[in-house]
PDB file of N, CA, C and O in Angstrom:
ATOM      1  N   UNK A   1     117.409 109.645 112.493  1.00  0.00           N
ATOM      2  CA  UNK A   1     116.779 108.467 113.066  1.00  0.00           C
ATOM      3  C   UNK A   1     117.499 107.241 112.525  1.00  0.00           C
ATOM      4  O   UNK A   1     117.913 107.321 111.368  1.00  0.00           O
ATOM      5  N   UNK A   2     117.678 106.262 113.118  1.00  0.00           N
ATOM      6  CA  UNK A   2     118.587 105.334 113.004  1.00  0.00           C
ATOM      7  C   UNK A   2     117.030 104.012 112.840  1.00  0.00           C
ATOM      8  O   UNK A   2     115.826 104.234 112.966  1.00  0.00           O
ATOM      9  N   UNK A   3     117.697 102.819 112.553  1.00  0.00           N
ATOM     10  CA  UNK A   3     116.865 101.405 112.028  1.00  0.00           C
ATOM     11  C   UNK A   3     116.093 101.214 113.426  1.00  0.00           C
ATOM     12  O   UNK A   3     114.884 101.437 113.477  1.00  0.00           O
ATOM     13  N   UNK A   4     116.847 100.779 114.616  1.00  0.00           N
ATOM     14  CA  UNK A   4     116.249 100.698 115.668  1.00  0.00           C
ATOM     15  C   UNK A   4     115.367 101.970 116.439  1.00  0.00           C
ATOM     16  O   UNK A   4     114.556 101.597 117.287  1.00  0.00           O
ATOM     17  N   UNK A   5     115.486 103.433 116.188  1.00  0.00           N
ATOM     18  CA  UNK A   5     114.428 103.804 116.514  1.00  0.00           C
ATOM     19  C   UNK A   5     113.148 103.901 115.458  1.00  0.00           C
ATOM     20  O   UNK A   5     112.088 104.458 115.745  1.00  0.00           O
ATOM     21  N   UNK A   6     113.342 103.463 114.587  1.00  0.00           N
ATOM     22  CA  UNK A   6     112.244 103.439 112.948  1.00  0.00           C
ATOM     23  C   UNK A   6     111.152 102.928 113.840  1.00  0.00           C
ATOM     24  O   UNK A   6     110.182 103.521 114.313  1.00  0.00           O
ATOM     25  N   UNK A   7     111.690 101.229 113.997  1.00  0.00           N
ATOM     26  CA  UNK A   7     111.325 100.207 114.305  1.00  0.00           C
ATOM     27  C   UNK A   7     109.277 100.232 114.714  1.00  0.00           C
ATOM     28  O   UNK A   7     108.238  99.904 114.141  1.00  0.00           O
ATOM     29  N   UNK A   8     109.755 100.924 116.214  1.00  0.00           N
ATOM     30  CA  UNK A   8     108.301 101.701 116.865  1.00  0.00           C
ATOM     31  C   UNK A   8     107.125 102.241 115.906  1.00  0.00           C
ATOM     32  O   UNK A   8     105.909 102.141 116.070  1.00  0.00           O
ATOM     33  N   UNK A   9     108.086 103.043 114.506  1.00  0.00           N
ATOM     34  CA  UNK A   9     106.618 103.622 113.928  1.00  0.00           C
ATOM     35  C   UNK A   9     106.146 103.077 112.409  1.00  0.00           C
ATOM     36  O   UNK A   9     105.487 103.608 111.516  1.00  0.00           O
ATOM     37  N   UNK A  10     106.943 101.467 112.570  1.00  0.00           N
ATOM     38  CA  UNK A  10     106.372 100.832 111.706  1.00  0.00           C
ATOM     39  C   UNK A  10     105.100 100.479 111.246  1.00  0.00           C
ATOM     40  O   UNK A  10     104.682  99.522 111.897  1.00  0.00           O
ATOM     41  N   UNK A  11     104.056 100.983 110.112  1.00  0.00           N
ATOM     42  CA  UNK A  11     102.630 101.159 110.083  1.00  0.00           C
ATOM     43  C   UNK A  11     102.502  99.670 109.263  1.00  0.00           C
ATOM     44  O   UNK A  11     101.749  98.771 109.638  1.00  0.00           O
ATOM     45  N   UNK A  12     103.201  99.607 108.322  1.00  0.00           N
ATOM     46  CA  UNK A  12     103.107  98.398 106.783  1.00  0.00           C
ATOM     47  C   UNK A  12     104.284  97.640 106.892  1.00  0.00           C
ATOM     48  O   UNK A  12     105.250  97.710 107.652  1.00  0.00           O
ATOM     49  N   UNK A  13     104.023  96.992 106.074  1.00  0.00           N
ATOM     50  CA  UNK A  13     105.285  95.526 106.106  1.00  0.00           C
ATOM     51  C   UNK A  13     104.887  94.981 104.756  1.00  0.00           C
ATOM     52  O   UNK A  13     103.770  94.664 104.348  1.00  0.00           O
ATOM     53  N   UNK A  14     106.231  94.941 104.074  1.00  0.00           N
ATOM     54  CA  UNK A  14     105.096  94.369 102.795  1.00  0.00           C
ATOM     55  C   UNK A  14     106.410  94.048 101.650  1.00  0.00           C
ATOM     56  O   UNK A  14     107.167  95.000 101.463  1.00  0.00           O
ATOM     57  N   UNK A  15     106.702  92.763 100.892  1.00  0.00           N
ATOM     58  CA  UNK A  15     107.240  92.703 100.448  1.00  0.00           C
ATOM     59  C   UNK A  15     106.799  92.594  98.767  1.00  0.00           C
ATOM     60  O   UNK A  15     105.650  92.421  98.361  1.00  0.00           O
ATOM     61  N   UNK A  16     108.117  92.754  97.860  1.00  0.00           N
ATOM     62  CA  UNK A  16     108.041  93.681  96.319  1.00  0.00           C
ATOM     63  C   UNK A  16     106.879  92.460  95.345  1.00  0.00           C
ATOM     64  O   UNK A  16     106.800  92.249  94.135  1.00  0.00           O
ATOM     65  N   UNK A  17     106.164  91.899  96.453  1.00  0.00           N
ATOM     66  CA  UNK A  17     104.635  91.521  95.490  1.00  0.00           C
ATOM     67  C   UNK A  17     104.115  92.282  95.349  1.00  0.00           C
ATOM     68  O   UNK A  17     103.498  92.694  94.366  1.00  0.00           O
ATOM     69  N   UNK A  18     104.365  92.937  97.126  1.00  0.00           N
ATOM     70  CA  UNK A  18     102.876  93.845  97.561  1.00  0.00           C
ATOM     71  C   UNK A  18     101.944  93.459  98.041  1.00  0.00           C
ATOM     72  O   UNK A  18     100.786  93.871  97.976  1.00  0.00           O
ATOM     73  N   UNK A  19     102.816  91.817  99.080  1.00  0.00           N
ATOM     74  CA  UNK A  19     101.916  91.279  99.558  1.00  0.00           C
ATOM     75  C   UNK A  19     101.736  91.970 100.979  1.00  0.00           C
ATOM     76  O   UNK A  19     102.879  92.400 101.134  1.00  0.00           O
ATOM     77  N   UNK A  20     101.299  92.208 101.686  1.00  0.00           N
ATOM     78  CA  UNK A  20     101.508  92.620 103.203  1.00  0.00           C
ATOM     79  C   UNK A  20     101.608  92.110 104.182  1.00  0.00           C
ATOM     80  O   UNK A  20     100.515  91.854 104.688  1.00  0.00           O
ATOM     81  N   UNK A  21     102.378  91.837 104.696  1.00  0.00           N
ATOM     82  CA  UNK A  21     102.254  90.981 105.965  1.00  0.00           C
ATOM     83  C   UNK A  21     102.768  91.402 107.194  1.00  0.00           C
ATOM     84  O   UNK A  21     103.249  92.534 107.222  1.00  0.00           O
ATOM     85  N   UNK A  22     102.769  90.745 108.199  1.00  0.00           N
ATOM     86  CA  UNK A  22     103.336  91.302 109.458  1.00  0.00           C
ATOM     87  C   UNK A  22     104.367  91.790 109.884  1.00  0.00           C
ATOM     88  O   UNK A  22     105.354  91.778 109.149  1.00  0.00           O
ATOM     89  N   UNK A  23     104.447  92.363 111.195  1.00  0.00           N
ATOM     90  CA  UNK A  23     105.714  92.548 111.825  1.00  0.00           C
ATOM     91  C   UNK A  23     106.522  91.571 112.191  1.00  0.00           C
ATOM     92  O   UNK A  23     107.747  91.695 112.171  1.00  0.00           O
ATOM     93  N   UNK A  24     105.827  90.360 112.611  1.00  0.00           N
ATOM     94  CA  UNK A  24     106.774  89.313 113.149  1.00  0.00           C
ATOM     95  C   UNK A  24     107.230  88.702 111.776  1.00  0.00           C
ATOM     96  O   UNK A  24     108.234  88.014 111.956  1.00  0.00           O
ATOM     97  N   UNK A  25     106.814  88.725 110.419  1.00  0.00           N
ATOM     98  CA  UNK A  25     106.822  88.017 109.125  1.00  0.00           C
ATOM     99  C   UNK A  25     108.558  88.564 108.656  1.00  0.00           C
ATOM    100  O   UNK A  25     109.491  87.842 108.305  1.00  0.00           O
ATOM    101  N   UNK A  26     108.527  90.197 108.826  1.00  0.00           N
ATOM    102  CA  UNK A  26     110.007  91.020 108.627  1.00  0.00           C
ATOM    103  C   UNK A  26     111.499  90.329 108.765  1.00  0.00           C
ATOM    104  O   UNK A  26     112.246  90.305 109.744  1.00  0.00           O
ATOM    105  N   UNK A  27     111.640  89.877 107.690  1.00  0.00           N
ATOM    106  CA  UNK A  27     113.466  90.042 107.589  1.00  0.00           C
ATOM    107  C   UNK A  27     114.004  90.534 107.557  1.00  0.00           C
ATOM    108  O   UNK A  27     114.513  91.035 106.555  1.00  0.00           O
ATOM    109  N   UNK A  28     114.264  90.726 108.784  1.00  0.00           N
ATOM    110  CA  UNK A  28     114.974  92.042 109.162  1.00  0.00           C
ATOM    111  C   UNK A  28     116.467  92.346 108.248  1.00  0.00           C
ATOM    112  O   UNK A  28     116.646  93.498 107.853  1.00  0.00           O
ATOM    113  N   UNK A  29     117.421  91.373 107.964  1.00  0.00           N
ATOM    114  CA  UNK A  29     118.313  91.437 107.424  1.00  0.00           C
ATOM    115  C   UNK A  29     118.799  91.666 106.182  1.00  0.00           C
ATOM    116  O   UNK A  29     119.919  91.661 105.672  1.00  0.00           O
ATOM    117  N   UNK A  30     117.271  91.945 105.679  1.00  0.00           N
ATOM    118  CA  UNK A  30     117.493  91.816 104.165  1.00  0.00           C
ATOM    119  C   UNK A  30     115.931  93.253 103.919  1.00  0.00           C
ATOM    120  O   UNK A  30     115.696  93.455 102.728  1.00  0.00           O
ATOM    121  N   UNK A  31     114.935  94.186 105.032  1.00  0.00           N
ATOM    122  CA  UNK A  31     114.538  94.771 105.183  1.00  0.00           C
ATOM    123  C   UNK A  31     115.043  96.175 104.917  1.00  0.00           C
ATOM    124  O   UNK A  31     116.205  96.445 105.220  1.00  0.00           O
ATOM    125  N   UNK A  32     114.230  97.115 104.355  1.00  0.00           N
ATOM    126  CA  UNK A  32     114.299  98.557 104.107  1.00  0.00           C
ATOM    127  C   UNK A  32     113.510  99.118 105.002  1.00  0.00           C
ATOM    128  O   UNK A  32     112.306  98.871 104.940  1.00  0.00           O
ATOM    129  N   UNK A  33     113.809  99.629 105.600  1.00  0.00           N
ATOM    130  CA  UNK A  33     112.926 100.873 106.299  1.00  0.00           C
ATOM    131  C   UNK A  33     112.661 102.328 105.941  1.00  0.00           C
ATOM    132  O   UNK A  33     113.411 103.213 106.352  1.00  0.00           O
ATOM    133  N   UNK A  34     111.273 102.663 104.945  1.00  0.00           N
ATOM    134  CA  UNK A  34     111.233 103.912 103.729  1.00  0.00           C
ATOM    135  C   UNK A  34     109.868 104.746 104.834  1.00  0.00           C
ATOM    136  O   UNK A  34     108.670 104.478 104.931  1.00  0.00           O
ATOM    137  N   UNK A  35     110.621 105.689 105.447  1.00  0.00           N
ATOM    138  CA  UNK A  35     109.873 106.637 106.305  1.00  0.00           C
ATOM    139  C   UNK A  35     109.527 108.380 105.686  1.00  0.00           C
ATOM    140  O   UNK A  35     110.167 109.138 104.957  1.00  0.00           O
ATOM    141  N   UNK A  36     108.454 108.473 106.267  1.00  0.00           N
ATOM    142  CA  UNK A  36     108.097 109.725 106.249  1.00  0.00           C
ATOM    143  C   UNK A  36     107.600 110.544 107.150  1.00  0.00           C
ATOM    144  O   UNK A  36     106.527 110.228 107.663  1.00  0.00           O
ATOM    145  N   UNK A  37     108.337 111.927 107.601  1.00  0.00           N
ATOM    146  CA  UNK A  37     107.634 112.579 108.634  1.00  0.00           C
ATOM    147  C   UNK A  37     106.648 112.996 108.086  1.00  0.00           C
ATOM    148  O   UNK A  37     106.550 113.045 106.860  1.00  0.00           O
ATOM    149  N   UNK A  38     105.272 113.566 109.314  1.00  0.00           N
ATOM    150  CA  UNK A  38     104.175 113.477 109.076  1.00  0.00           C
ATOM    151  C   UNK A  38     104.021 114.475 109.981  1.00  0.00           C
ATOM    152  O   UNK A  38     103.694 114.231 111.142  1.00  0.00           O
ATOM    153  N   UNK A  39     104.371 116.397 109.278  1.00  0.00           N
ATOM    154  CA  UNK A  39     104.116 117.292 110.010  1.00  0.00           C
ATOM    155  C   UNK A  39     103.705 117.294 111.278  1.00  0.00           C
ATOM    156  O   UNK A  39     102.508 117.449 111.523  1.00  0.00           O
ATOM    157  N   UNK A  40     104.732 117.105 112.389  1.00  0.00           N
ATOM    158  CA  UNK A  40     104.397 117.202 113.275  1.00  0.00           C
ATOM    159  C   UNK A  40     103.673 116.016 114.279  1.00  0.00           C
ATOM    160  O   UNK A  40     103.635 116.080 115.507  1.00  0.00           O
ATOM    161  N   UNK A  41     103.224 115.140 113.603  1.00  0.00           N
ATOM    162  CA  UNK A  41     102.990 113.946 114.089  1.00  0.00           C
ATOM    163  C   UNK A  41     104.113 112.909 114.012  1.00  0.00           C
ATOM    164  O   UNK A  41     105.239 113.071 113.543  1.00  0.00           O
ATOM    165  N   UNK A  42     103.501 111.637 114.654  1.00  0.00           N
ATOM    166  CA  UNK A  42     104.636 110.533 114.799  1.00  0.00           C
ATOM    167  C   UNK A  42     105.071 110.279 112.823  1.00  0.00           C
ATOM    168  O   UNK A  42     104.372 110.686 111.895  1.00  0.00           O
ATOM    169  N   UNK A  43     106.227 109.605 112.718  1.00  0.00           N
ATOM    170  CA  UNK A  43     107.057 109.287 111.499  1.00  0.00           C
ATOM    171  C   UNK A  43     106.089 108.027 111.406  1.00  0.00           C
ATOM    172  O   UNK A  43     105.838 107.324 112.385  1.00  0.00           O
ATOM    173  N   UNK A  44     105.499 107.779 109.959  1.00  0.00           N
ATOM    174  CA  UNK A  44     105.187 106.206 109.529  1.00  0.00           C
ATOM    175  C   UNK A  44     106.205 105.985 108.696  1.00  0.00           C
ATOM    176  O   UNK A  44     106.678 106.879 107.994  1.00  0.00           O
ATOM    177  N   UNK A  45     106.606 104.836 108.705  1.00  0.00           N
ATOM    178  CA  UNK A  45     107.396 103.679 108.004  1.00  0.00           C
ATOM    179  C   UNK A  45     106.996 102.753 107.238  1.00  0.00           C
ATOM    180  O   UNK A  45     105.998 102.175 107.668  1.00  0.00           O
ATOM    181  N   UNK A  46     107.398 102.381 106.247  1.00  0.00           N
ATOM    182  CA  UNK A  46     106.717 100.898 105.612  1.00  0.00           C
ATOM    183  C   UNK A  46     108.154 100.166 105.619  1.00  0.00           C
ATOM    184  O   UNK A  46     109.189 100.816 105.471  1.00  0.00           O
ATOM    185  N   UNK A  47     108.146  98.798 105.798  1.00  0.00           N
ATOM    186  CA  UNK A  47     109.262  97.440 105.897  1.00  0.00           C
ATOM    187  C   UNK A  47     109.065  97.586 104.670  1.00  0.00           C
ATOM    188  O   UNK A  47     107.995  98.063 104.291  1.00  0.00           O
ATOM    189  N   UNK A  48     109.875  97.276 103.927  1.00  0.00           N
ATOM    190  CA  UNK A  48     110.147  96.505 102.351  1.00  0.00           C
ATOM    191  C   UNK A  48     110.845  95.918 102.055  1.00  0.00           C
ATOM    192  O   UNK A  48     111.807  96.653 101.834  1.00  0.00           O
ATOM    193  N   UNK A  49     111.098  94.955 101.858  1.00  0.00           N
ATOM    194  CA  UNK A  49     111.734  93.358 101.443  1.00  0.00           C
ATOM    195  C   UNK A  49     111.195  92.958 100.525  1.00  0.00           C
ATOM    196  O   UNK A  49     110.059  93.106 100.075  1.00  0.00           O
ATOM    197  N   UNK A  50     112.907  91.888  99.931  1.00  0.00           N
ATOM    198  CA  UNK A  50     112.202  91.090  98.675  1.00  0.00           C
ATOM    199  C   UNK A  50     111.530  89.997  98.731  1.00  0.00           C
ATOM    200  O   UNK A  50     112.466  89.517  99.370  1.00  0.00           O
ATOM    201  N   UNK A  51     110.620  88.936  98.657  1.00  0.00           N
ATOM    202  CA  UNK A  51     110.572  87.756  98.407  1.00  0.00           C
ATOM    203  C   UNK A  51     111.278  86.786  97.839  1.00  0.00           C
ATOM    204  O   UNK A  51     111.106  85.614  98.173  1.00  0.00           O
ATOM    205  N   UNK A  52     112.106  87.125  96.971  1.00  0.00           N
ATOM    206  CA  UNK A  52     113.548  86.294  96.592  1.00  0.00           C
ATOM    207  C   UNK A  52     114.796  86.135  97.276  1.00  0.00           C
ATOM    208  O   UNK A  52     115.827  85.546  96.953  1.00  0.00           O
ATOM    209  N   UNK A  53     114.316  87.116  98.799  1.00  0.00           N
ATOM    210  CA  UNK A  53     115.396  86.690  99.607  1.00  0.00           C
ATOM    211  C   UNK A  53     117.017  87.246  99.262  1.00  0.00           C
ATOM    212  O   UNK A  53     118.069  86.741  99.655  1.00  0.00           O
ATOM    213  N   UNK A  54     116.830  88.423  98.418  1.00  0.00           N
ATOM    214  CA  UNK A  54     117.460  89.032  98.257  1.00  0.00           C
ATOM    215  C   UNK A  54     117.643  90.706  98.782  1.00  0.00           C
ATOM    216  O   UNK A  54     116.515  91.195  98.841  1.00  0.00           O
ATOM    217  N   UNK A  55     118.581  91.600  99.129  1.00  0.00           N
ATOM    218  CA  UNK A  55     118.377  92.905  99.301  1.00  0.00           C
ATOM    219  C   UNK A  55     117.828  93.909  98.172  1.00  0.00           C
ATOM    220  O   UNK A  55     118.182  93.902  96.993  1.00  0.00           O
ATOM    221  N   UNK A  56     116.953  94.720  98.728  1.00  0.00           N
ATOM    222  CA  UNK A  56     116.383  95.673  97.715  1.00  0.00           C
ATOM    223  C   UNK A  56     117.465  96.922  97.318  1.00  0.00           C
ATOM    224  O   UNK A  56     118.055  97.566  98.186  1.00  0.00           O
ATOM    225  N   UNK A  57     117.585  97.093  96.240  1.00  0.00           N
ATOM    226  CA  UNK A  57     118.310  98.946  95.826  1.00  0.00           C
ATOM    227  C   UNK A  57     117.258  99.726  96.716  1.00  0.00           C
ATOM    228  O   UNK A  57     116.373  99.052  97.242  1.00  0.00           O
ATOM    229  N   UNK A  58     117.281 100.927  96.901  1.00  0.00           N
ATOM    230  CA  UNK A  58     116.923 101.425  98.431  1.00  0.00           C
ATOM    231  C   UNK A  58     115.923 102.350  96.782  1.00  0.00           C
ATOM    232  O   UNK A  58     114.700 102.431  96.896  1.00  0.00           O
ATOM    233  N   UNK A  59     116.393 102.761  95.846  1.00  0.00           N
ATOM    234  CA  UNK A  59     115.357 103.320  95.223  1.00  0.00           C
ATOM    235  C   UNK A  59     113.799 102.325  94.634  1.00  0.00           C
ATOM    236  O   UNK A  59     112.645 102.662  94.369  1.00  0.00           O
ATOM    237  N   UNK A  60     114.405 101.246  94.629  1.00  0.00           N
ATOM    238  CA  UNK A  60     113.455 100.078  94.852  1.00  0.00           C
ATOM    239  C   UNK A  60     112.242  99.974  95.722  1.00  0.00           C
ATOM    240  O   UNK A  60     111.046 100.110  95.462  1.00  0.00           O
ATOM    241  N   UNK A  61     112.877  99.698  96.818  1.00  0.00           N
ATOM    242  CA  UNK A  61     112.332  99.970  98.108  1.00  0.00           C
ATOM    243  C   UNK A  61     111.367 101.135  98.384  1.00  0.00           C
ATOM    244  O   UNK A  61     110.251 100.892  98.843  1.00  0.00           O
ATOM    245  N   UNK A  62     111.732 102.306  98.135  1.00  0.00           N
ATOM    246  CA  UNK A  62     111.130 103.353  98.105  1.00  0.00           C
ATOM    247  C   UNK A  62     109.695 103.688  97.003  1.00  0.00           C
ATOM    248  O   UNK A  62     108.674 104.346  97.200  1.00  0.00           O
ATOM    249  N   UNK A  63     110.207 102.859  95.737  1.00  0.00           N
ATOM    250  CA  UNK A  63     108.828 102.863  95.077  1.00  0.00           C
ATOM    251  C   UNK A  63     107.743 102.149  95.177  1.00  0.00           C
ATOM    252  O   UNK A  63     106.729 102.349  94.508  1.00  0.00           O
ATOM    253  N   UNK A  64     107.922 101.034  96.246  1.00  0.00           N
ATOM    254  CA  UNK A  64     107.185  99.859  96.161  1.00  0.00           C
ATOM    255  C   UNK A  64     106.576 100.280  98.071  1.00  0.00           C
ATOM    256  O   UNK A  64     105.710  99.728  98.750  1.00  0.00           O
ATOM    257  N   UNK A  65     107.444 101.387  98.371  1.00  0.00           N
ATOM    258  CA  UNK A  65     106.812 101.526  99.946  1.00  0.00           C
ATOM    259  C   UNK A  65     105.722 102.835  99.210  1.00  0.00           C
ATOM    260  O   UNK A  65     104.590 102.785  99.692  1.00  0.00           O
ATOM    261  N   UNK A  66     105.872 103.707  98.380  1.00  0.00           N
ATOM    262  CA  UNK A  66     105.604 104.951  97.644  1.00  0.00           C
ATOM    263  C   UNK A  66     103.890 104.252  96.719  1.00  0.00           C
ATOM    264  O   UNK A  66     102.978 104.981  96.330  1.00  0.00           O
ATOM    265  N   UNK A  67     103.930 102.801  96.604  1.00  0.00           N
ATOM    266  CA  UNK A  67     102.736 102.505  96.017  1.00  0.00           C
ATOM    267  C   UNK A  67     101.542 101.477  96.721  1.00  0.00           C
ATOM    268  O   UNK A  67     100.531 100.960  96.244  1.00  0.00           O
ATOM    269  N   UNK A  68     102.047 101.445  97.836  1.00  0.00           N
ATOM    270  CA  UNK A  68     101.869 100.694  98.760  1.00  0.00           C
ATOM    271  C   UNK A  68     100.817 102.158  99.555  1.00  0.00           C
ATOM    272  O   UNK A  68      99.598 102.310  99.634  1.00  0.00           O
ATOM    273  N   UNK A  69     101.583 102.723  99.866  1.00  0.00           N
ATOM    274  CA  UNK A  69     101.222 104.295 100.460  1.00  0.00           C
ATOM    275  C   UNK A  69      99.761 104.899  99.535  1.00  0.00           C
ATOM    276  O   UNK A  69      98.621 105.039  99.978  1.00  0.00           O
ATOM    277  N   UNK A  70     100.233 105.161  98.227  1.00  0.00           N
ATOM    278  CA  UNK A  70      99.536 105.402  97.629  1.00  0.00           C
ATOM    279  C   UNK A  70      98.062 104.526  97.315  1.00  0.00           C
ATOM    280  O   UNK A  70      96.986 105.112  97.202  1.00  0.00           O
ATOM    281  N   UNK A  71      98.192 103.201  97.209  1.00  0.00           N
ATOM    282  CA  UNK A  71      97.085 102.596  97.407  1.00  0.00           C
ATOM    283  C   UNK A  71      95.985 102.526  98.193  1.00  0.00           C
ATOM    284  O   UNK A  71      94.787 102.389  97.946  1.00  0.00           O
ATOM    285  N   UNK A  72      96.829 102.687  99.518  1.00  0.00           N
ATOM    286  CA  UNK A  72      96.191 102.989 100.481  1.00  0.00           C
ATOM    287  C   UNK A  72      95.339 104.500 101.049  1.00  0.00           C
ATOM    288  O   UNK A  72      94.662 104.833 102.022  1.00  0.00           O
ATOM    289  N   UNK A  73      95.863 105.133  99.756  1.00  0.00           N
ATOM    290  CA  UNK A  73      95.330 106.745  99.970  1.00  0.00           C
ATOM    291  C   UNK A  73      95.712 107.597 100.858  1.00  0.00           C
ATOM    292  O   UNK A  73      94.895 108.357 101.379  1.00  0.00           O
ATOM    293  N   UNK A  74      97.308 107.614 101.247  1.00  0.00           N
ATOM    294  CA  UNK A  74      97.700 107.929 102.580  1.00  0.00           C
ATOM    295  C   UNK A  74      98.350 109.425 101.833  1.00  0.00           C
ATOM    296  O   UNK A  74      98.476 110.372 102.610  1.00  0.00           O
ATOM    297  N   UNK A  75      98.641 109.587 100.785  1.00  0.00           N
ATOM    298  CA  UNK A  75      99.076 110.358 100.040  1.00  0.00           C
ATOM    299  C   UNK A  75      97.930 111.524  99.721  1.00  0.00           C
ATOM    300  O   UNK A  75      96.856 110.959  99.513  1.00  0.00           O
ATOM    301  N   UNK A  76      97.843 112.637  99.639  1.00  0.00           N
ATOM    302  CA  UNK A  76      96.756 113.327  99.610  1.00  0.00           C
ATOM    303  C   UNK A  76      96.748 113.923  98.029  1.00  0.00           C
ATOM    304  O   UNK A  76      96.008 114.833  97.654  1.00  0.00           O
ATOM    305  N   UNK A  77      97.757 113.199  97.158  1.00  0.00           N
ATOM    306  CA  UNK A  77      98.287 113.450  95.524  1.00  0.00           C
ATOM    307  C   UNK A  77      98.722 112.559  95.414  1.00  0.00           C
ATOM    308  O   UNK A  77      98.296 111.425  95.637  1.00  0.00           O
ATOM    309  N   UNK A  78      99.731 112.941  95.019  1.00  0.00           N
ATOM    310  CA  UNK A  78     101.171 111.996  93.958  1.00  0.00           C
ATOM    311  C   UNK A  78     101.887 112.024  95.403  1.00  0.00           C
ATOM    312  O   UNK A  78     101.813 112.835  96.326  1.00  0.00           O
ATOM    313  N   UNK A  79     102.675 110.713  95.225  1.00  0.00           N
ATOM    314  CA  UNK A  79     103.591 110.464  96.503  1.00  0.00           C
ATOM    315  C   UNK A  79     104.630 110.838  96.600  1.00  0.00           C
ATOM    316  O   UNK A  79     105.564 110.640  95.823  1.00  0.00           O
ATOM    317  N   UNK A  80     104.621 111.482  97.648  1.00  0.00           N
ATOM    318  CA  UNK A  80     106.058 112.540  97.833  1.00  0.00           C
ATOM    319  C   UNK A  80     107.464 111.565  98.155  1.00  0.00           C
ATOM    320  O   UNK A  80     107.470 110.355  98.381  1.00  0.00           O
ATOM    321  N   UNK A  81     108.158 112.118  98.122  1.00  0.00           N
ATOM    322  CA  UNK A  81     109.745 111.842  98.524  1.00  0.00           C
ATOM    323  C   UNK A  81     109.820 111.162  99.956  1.00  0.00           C
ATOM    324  O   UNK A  81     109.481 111.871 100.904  1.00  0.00           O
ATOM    325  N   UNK A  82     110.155 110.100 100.166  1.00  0.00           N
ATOM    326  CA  UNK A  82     110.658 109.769 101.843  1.00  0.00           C
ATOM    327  C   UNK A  82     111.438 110.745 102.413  1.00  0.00           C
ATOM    328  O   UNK A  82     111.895 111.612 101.667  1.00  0.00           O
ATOM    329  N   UNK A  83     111.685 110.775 103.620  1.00  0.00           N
ATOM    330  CA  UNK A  83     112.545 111.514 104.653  1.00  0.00           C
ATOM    331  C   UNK A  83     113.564 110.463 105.123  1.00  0.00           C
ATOM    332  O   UNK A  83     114.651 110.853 105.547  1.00  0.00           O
ATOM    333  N   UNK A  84     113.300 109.271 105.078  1.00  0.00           N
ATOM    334  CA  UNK A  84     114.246 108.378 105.288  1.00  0.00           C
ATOM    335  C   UNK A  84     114.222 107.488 104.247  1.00  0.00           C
ATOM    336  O   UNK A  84     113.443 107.563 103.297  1.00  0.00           O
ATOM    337  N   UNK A  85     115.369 106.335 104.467  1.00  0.00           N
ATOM    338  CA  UNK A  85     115.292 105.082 103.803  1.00  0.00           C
ATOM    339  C   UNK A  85     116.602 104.423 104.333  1.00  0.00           C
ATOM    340  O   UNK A  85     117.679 104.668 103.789  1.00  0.00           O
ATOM    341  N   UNK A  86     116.479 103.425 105.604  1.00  0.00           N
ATOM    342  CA  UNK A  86     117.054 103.328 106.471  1.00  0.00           C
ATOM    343  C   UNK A  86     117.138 101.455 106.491  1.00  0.00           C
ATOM    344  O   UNK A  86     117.750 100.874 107.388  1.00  0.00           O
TER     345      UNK A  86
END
């Protein structure tokens, strides 16, 4: 899966406060896209960006989409591994 088909199963948006905000809010240019398939169902995604307007390390990205997830209780444990990070 490539950035532009992510796009569609974007669930969260949320930059490394952990503030959340929208889809239209996304910088895109400076955005992570940290996905997970979801047996058989559609892929969710979380956006992750910095607020300093800087690019994230993609393992960055991944922990801050990974606690974001987890907060939300989307995790049924400990938060597994992405399938992407795009």
């Amino acid at each position: 899966m490539n950035r532009a088909q992510a796009i569609r199963y974007i669930a969260y948006c949320v930059d490394d406060a952990l503030s959340e905000r929208k889809l239209e809010d996304v910088p895109w240019h400076l955005a992570t896209l940290v996905g997970w398939n979801r047996n058989g169902f559609q892929p969710l995604f979380v956006a992750v960006w910095s607020c300093l307007d800087v690019k994230l390390e993609p393992e960055e990205a991944k922990t801050l989409a990974q606690d974001l997830l987890q907060e939300k209780q989307w995790f049924s444990d400990e938060p597994t591994e992405p399938d992407f990070i795009l």
